[in-house]
C-alpha positions as CSV (number, residue, x, y, z in Angstrom):
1,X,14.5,-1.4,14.8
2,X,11.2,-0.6,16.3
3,X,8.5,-3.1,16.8
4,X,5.5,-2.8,14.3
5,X,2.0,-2.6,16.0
6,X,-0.6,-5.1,14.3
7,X,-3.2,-2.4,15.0
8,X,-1.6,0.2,12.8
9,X,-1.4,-3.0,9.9
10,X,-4.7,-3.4,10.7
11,X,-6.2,0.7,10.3
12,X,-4.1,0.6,6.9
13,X,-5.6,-2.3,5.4
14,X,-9.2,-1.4,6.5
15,X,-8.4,2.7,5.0
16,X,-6.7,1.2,1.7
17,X,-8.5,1.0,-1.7
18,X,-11.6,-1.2,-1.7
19,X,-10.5,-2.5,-5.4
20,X,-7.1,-3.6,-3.9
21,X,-8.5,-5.7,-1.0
22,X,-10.8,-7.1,-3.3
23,X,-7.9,-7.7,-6.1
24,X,-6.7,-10.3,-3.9
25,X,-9.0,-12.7,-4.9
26,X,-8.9,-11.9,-8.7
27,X,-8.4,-14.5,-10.4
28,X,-6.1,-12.9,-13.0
29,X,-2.5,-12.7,-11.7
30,X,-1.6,-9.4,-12.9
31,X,-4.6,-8.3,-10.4
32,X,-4.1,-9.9,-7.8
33,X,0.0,-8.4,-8.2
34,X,-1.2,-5.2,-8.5
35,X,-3.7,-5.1,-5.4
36,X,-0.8,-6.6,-3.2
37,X,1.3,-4.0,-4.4
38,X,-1.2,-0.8,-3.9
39,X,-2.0,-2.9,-0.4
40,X,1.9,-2.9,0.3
41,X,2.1,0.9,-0.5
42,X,-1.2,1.8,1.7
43,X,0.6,0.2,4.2
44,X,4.1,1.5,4.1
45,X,2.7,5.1,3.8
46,X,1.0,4.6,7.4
47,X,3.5,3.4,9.2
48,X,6.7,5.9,8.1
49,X,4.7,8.7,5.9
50,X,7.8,10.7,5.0
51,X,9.5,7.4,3.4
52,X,6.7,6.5,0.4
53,X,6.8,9.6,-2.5
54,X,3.9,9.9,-4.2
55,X,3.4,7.7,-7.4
56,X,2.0,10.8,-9.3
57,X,5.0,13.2,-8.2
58,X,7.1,13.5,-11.2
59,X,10.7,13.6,-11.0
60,X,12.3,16.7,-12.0
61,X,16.0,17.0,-12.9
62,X,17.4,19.7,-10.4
């Protein structure tokens, strides 16, 4: 397993969505679960692109 660089944690939090940094601090659960979870995807997305599909892709049966 290779070793995460704090850097690129750092680039993706500073480029994700302004309303999910700020959602942190919500104080209505539900918002604050959602902006960890768009701040969680931002993330994952920059460090392995290929690996996070796109939430509006829809699924077609092949």
């Amino acid at each position: 397993m290779e070793r995460i660089d704090p850097q690129q944690i750092s680039d993706a939090l500073l480029n994700s969505a302004g309303w999910a940094r700020i959602g942190l601090t919500a104080p209505v659960q539900r918002i604050r679960e959602q902006a960890a979870k768009e701040l969680a995807l931002t993330i994952c997305e920059m460090l392995d692109p290929s690996r996070v599909p796109d939430r509006n892709q829809l699924a077609l049966p092949l």
